[in-house]
N, C-alpha and C positions, 0 to 999 in steps of 0.2 A: 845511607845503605839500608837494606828491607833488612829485617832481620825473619828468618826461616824457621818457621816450626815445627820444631819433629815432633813425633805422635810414637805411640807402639803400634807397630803391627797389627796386631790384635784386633784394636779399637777400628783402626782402620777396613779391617776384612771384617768384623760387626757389620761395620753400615755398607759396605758396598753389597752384602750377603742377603741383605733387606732386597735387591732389585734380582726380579725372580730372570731374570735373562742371565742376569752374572752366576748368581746360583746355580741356576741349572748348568751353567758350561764349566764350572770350578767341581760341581758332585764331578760329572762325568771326566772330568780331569783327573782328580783325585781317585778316582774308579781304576783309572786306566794308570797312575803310577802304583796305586796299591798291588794291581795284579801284574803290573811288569816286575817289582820287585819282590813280589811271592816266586815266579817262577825263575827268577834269578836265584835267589835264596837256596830253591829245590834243586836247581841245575849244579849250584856247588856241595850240596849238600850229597850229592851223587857222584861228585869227584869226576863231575864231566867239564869242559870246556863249551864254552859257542860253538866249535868245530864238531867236535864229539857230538851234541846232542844234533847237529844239524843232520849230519850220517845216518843217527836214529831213525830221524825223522824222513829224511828226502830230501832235506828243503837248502835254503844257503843258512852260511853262516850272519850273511848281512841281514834275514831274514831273523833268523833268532837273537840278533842284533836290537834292530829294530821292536820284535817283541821286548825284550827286556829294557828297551827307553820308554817303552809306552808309544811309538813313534809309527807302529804296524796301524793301518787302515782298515786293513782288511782280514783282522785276525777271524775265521769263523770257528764256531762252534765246537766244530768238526776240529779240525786245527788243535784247540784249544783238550779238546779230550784224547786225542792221540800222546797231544804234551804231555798232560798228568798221568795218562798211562807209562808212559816213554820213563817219567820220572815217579813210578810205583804208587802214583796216587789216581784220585780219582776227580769228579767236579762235580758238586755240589750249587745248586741255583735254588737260593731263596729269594721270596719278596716279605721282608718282615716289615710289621708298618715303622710308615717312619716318623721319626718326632721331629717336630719343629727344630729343636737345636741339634739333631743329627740326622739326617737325611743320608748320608753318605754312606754308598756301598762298603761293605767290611769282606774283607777275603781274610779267612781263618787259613 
């Protein structure tokens, strides 16, 4: 019988982060769970529901669904600052350089 070796995580997402195709598709992964969970965080922090803010907004609730998995396509711009308005804030887009061992978008 083979015997299986497990590894940490960790070490594991090291080397695969090394091949700039997987990188790139993991930053802009992690881009898009950071900011679906910012605007989940703000939607409850306003005592709204999925329902509630969709109302706000115009739009469905499957849509602000979708926004809050990271799972929306076609989130624009536009979209995206009506949301922060809807939810008393604002958007903020910087490019700060990025370092080798962080690359990844940060949403404050």
């Amino acid at each position: 019988m083979k015997k299986i070796k497990l590894e940490k995580i960790d070490g594991h997402l090291q080397r695969e982060l090394k091949n700039k195709k997987f990188r790139t598709t993991y930053e802009v992964e992690a881009a898009k769970v950071a900011l679906a969970q910012k605007i989940a965080e703000l939607r409850q922090e306003n005592h709204l529901n999925q329902v509630e803010l969709a109302k706000k907004l115009g739009v469905s609730q499957q849509f602000i669904s979708q926004i809050e998995t990271g799972q929306e396509r076609n989130l624009t711009l536009d979209t995206l600052v009506r949301l922060a308005t809807t939810l008393g804030r604002g958007v903020k887009i910087s490019f700060p350089k990025a370092s080798k061992r962080n690359a990844l978008l940060q949403v404050i």
